[in-house]
C-alpha positions in Angstrom: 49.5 -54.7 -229.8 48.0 -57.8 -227.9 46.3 -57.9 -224.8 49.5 -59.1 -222.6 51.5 -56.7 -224.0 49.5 -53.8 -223.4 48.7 -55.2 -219.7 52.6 -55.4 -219.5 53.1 -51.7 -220.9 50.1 -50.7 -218.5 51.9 -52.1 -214.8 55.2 -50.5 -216.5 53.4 -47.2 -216.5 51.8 -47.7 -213.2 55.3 -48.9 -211.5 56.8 -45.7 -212.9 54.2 -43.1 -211.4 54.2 -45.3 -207.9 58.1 -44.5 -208.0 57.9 -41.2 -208.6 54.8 -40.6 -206.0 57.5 -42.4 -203.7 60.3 -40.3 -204.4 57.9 -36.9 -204.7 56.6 -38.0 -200.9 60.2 -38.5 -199.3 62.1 -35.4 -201.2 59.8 -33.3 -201.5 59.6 -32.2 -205.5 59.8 -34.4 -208.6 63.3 -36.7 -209.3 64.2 -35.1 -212.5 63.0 -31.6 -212.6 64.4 -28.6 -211.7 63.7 -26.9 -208.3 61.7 -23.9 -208.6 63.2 -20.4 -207.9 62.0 -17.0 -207.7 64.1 -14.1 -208.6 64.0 -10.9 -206.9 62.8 -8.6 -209.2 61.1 -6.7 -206.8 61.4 -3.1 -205.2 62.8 -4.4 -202.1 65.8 -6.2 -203.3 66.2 -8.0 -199.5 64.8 -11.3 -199.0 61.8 -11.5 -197.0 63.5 -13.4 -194.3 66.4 -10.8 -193.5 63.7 -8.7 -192.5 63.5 -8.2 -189.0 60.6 -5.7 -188.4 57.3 -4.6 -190.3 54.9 -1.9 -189.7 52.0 -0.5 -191.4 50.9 2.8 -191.2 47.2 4.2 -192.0 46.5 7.5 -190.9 47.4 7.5 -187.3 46.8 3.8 -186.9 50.2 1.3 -186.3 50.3 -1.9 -186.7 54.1 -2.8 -186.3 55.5 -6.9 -186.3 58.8 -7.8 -184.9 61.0 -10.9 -185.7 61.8 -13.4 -182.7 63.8 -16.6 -182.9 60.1 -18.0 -182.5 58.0 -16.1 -185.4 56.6 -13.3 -185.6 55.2 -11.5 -182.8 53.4 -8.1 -182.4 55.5 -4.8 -181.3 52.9 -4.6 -178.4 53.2 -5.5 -174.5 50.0 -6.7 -174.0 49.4 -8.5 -178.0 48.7 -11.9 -178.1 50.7 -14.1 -180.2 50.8 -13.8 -184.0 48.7 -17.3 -185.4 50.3 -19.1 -187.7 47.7 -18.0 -190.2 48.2 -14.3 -190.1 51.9 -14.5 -190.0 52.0 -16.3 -193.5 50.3 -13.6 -194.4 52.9 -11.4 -193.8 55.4 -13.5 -194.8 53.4 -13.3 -198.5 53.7 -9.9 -198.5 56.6 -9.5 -198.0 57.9 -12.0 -200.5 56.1 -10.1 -203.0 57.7 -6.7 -201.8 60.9 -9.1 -202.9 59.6 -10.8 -206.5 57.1 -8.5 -207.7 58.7 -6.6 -210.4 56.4 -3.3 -211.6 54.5 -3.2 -214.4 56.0 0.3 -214.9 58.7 2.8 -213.8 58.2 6.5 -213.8 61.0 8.3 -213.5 61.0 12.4 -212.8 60.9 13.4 -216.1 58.1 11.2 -216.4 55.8 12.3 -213.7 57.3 15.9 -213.0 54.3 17.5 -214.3 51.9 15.9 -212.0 51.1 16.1 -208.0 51.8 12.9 -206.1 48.3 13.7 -204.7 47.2 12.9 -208.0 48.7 9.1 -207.4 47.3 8.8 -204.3 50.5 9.5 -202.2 50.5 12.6 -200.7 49.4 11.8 -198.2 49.8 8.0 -198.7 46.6 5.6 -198.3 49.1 3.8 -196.2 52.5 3.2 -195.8 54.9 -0.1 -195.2 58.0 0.3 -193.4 60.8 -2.3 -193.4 63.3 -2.8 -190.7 66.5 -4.6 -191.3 69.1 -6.5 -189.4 71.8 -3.6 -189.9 69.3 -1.1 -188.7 68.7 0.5 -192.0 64.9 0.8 -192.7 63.2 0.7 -195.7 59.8 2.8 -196.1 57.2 2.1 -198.8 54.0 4.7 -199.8 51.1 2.9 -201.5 48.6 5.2 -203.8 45.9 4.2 -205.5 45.2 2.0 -208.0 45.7 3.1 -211.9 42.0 3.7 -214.0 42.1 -0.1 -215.2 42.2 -1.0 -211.5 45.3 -3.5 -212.1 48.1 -1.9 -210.7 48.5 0.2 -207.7 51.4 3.6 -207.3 54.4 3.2 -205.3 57.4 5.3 -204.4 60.1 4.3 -201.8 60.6 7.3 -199.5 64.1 8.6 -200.5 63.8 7.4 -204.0 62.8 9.0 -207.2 61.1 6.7 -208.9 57.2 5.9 -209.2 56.8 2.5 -209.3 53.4 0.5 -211.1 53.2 -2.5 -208.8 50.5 -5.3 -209.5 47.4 -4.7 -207.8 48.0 -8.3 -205.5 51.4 -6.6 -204.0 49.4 -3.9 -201.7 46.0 -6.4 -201.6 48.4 -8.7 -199.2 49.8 -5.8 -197.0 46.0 -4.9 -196.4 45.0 -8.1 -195.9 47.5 -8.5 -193.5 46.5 -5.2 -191.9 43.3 -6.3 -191.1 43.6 -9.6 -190.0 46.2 -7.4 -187.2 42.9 -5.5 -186.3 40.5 -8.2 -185.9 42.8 -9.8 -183.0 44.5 -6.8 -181.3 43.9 -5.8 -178.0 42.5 -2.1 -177.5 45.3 0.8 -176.3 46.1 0.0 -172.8 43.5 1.9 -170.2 41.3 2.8 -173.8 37.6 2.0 -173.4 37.4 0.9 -177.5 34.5 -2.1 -176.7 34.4 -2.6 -180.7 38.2 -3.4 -180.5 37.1 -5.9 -177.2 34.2 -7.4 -179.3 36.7 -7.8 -182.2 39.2 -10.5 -180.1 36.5 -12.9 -180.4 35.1 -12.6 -184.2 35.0 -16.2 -186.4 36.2 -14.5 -189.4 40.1 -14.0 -189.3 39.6 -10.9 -192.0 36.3 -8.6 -192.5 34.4 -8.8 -195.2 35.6 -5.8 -197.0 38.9 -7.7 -197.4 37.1 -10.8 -199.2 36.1 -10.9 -202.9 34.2 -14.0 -203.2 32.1 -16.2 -201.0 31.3 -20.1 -201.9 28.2 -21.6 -200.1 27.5 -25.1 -200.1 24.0 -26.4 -199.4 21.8 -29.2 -199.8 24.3 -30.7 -202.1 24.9 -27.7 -204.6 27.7 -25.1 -204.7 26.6 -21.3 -205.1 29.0 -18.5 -205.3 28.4 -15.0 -205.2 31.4 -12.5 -206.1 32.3 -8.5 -206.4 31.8 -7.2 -209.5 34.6 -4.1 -210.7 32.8 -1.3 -208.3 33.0 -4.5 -205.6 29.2 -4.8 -205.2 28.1 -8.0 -204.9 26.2 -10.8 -206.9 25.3 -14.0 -207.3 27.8 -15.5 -210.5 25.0 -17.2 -211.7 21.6 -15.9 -212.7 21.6 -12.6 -210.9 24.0 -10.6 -213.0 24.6 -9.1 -216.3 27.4 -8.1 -218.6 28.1 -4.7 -220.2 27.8 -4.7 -223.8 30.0 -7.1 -225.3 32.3 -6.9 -221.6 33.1 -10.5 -219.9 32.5 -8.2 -217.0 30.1 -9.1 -214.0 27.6 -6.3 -213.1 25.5 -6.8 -210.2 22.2 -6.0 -209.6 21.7 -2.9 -207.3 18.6 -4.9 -205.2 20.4 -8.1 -205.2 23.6 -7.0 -204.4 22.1 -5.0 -201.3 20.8 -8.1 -199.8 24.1 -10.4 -199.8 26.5 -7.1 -198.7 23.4 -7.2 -195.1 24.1 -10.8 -194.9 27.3 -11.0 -195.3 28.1 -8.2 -193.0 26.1 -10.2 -190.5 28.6 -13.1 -190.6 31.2 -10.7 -190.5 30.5 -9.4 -186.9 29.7 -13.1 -186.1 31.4 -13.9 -182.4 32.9 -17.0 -181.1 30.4 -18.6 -178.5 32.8 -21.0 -177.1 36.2 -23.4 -178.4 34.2 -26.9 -177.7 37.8 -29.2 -179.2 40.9 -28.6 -180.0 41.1 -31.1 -183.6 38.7 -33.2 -182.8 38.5 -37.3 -183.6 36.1 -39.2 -186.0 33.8 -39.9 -183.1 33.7 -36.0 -181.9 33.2 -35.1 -185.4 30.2 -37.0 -186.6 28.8 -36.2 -182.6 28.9 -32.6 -184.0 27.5 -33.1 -187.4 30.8 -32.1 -188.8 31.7 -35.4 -190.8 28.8 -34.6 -193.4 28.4 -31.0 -192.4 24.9 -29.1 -193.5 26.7 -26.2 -194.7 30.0 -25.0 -195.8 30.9 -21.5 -196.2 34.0 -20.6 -198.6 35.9 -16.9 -198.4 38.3 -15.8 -200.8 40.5 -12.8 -200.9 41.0 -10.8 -203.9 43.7 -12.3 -206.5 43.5 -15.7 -204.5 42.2 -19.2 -205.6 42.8 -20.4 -202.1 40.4 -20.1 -199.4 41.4 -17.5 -196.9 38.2 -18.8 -194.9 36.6 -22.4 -194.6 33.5 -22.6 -192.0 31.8 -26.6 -192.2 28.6 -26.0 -190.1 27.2 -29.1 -187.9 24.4 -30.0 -185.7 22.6 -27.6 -182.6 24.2 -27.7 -179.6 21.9 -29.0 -176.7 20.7 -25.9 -175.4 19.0 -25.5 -179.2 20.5 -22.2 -179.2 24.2 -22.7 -181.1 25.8 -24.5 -183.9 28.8 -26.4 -183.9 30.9 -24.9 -186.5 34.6 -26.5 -187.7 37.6 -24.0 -188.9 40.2 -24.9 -191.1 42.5 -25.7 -189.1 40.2 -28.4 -187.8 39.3 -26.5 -184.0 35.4 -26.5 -183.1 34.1 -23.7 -181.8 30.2 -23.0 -181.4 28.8 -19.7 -182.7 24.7 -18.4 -182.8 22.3 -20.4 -184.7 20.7 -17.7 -186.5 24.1 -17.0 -188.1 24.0 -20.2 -189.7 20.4 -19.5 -190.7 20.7 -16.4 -191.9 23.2 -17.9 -194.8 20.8 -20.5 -195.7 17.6 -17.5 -196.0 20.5 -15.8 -198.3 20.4 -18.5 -200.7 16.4 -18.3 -200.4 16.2 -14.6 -201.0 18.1 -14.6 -204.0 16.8 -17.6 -205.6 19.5 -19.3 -205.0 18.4 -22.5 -203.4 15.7 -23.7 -206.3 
């Protein structure tokens, strides 16, 4: 083929992915292809967006959700608003209640020789209860998981069946359970001051919720992860694997050092909201256009980022960092926070 004709096949290429970037950006999805859907194969045959309330139970603890023409909201008088953040959450959850199918059905005959205490459900480690629009409510108890740590026991109150559901099913509804905590007001007239100190934390969900941590530093990327008992380690150099296992084991004195530094961060508290999405001109002011540090926070069975903290200059007093969230807000929080990520990477060897 000559030259011309391959420069001509080459801008015929080029014109067709430009046409379908064009179409892709005004529709929405790909001329040609088929939509995506999602079957319910779930236990909760009712899509998520009939439901009109959700509560989670754990031990004598409620956290309850009701649906208004504006979102989600909590089933609390004095509650703030549900962010935007935490009620995808739910929505997730719920979607999965819908989609999920188990990995395994038990019936009676089945499981008739064992306790449901031996699943974990009697009594529940929590339980999920579903209101819907013709007042009928559907209640789920979560176990524990099975020995291979993949799946987790369910029954539907009023049903028969054990159910096997994916592990990711009951990791939403407890991340969304915690992320409830970490911005609900205490019991009106209660004098809780850890539930006080908890309206103002940086990270929307503890630590115990989060399965991996990204650290970016001086121009290198360093993750650290939960192994299967969830202690952690550094992925790389600080680990080893069981026999001929592709499973991470971390080391007892290194994984003691990131779980004290990482629980610092977790109890880290929000100094002050300095802007409200910020311009170019704020941003490199801050230090946030080529940010020092950026932290990265996974939950467990997720690629995205449940957390992303870019960390910028002092403040004037010399006392704070100006630190940018996801959704682009800046907020100042204690310097030594930020410091005590980068002696992290130091004290495992990380930073050489």
């Amino acid at each position: 083929m000559s030259g011309g004709v391959r420069s001509l096949s080459a801008l015929g290429v080029s014109a067709v992915m430009a046409a379908l970037l064009v179409a892709l950006a005004l529709s929405g999805r790909s001329p040609g292809l088929p939509e995506l859907h999602f079957e319910g194969h779930g236990i909760v045959p009712v899509p998520s967006s009939a439901v009109a309330a959700a509560e989670i139970r754990t031990g004598q603890e409620r956290i309850a959700f009701l649906r208004t023409q504006n979102g989600w909201s909590f089933d609390q008088s004095n509650a703030p608003a549900v962010p935007s953040e935490l009620a995808s959450h739910l929505d997730m959850a719920l979607h999965f209640m819908q989609v999920s199918g188990p990995t395994r059905s038990l019936g009676p005959g089945e499981y008739g020789g064992a306790s449901f205490a031996d699943f974990g459900l009697d009594p529940p480690a929590y339980l999920v209860s579903l209101g819907h629009p013709d007042g009928s409510v559907t209640v789920a108890d979560f176990g524990t998981l099975n020995p291979s740590g993949t799946s987790q026991y369910v029954r539907l109150v009023g049903h028969p069946t054990l159910y096997l559901m994916p592990r990711h099913v009951g990791t939403e509804w407890e991340l969304t359970a915690d992320m409830a905590r970490r911005i609900l007001p205490p019991n009106a007239g209660g004098t809780d001051e850890g539930a006080k100190r908890r309206a103002g934390l940086l990270l929307p969900a503890s630590i115990d919720r989060l399965w991996a941590v990204e650290i970016v530093f001086a121009g290198k990327l360093h993750r650290f992860e939960r192994d299967g008992a969830g202690s952690w380690l550094l992925h790389l150099g600080q680990h080893t694997h069981s026999g001929n296992s592709d499973a991470h084991i971390a080391d007892p004195a290194q994984a003691s050092i990131i779980a004290a530094a990482l629980a610092g961060l977790d109890q880290t508290q929000i100094e002050a909201v300095v802007a409200r999405r910020p311009g170019n001109a704020d941003l490199d002011r801050y230090g946030l256009s080529r940010p020092a540090l950026i932290v990265l926070m996974y939950a467990r069975d997720n690629s995205s980022p449940l957390v992303r903290l870019a960390i910028g200059n002092m403040t004037g007093d010399g006392f704070s960092r100006y630190v940018r969230l996801s959704d682009g807000d800046v907020l100042t929080i204690a310097a030594y926070k930020a410091t005590g990520m980068v002696e992290l990477l130091k004290a495992v060897g990380a930073d050489s």
